[in-house]
N, C-alpha and C positions, 0 to 999 in steps of 0.2 A: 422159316420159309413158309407163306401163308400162297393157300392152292385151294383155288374153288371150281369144284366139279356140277359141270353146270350141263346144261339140257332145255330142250324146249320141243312143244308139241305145235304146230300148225295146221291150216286150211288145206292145205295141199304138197307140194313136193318141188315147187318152183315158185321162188319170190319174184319173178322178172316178168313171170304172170301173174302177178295182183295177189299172189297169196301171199296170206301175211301171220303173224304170229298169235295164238292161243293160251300159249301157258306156258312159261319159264320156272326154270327153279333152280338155284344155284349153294349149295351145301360146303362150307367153310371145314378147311383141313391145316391147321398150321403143323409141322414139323411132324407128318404123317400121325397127326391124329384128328380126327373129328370132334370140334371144339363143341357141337349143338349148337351152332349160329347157322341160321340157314333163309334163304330169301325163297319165298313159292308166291307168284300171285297168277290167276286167269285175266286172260285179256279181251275183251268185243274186239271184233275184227272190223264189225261192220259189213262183214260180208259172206257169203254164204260159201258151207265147209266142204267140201267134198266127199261121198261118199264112202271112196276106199280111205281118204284119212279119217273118217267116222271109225271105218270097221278097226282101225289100229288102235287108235285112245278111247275111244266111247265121248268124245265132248260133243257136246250137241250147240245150236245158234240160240237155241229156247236158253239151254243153262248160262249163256252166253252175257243175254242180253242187259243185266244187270251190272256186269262186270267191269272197268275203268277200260281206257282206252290204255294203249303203250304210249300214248306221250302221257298219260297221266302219272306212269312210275318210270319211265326213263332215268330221271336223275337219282331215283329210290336204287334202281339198277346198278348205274353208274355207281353210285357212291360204295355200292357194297362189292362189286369184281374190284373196285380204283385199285392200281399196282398189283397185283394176285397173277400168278398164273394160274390158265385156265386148262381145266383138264375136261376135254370133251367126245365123245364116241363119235364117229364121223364127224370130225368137228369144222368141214368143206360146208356142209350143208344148215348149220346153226349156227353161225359166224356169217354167211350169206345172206340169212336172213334179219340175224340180227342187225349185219351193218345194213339192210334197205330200211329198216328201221328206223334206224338211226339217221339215215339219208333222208326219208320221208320230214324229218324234226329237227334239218338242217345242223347236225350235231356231227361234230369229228368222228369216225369210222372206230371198229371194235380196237383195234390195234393200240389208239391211241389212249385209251383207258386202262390195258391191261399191262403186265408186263412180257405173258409172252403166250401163245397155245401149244397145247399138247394134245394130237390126235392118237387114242388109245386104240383107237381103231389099223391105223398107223402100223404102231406099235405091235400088235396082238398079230397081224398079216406078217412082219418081220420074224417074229419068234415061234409062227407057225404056218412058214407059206401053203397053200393049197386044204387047208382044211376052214370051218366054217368060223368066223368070227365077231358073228353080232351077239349081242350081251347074252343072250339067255344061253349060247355054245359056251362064253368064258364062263359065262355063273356056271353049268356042269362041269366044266375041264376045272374050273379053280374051286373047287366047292362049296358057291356062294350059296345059300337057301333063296332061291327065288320063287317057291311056292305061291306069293301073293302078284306075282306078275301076271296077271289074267290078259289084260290091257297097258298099250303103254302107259305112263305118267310121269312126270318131269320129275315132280320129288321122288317119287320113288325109284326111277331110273339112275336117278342123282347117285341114291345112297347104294343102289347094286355095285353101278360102275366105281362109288367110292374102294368098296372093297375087291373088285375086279383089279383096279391101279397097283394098289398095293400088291395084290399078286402077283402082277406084271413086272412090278419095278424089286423084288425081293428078289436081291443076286446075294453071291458070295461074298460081294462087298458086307454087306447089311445085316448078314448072316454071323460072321468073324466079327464086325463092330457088339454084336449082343454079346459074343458070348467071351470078350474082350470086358466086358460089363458087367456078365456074371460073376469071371474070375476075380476083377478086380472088388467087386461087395463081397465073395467069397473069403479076400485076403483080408478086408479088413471084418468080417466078421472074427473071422481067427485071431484077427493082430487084439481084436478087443474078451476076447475069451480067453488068452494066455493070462494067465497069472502074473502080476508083478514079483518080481525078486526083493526080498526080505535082506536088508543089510543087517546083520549082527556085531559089534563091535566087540573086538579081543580083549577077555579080562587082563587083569593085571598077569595073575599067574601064566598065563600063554603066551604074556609078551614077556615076561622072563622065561619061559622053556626055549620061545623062540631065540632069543638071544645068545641064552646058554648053547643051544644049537649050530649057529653060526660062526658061534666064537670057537665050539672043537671040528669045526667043518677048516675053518681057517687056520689052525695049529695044524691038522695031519696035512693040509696042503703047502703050510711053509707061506703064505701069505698071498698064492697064486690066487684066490678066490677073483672071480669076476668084479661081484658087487665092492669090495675094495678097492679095485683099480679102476672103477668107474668113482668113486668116493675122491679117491687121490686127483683123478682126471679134474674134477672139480675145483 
């Protein structure tokens, strides 16, 4: 199962007002692990940022200016979410902007690129109604080290909320499957530290005691012996 946990920083807080995207980053997790495959790039907006979304990320228009436009990496974009579902923290409002984005570049909408989204935000509000649930509350509750979260940042938002999922999504399901996992490496450690059994073959002299044996087993019994009348059966 490949899931990329993705984020982006913008101009402001509404794309339907001209604000438009900054900096995405989109961090690759197949079969809940984090492969190190990861997409970060900044984007020129072309247009000038808004103060209060200054004071959140710290990106500035000066750091800006050099940076590709979003039709420059679209298809860069594209090719790395293609078929993934996307796991994203309020994922109404970067899906929004993403697809004006993508609107702007006359290009098919997010939906059509991905195979499905998953709001952890969503999620995190379900399994703890009425308490605080934007990333830096899960990174305490889930005890993620977010020490370097001064300011937002797409990549690094990325990798918080990658281990905030994980927390989210570890049921008793997931729980029982491990240790279904352990037991079973358990078993075959064992099955491979038992000793093999040693055959010995009976000298001659024990298969004459033997014999001698059977044969005064079958006089005191009168010929009732089992293993003869299984002999005779024959």
């Amino acid at each position: 199962m490949r899931q990329i946990i993705l984020d982006t920083e913008t101009t402001g807080l509404d794309p339907n007002q001209g604000h438009r995207i900054i900096e995405v980053a989109a961090v690759e997790m197949v079969n809940r692990r984090l492969t190190g495959n990861h997409l970060h790039r900044y984007v020129n907006p072309d247009r000038d940022i808004d103060a209060g979304a200054m004071q959140v990320h710290g990106i500035t228009p000066e750091f800006l200016q050099d940076k590709p436009r979003f039709a420059d990496i679209a298809q860069e974009f594209l090719d790395f979410i293609q078929g993934a579902e996307l796991i994203i923290h309020n994922a109404p409002f970067d899906v929004g902007f993403l697809n004006m984005e993508l609107r702007l570049l006359e290009r098919a909408p997010l939906a059509n690129w991905c195979d499905s989204v998953t709001d952890t935000l969503a999620m995190a509000k379900a399994l703890h109604p009425g308490q605080r649930n934007n990333l830096d509350a899960l990174c305490k509750r889930y005890g993620v080290d977010n020490a370097a979260r001064t300011l937002h940042g797409a990549l690094l938002d990325c990798e918080l909320l990658a281990a905030v999922y994980l927390a989210l999504t570890r049921g008793q399901e997931s729980l029982s499957i491990g240790l279904e996992v352990r037991s079973a490496q358990a078993d075959q450690a064992a099955a491979r530290a038992r000793p093999k059994p040693v055959l010995l073959p009976a000298s001659a002299s024990e298969l004459a005691e033997h014999e001698a044996l059977l044969q005064a087993i079958a006089k005191e019994s009168k010929g009732a012996c089992l293993w003869d009348a299984g002999q005779e059966a024959v």
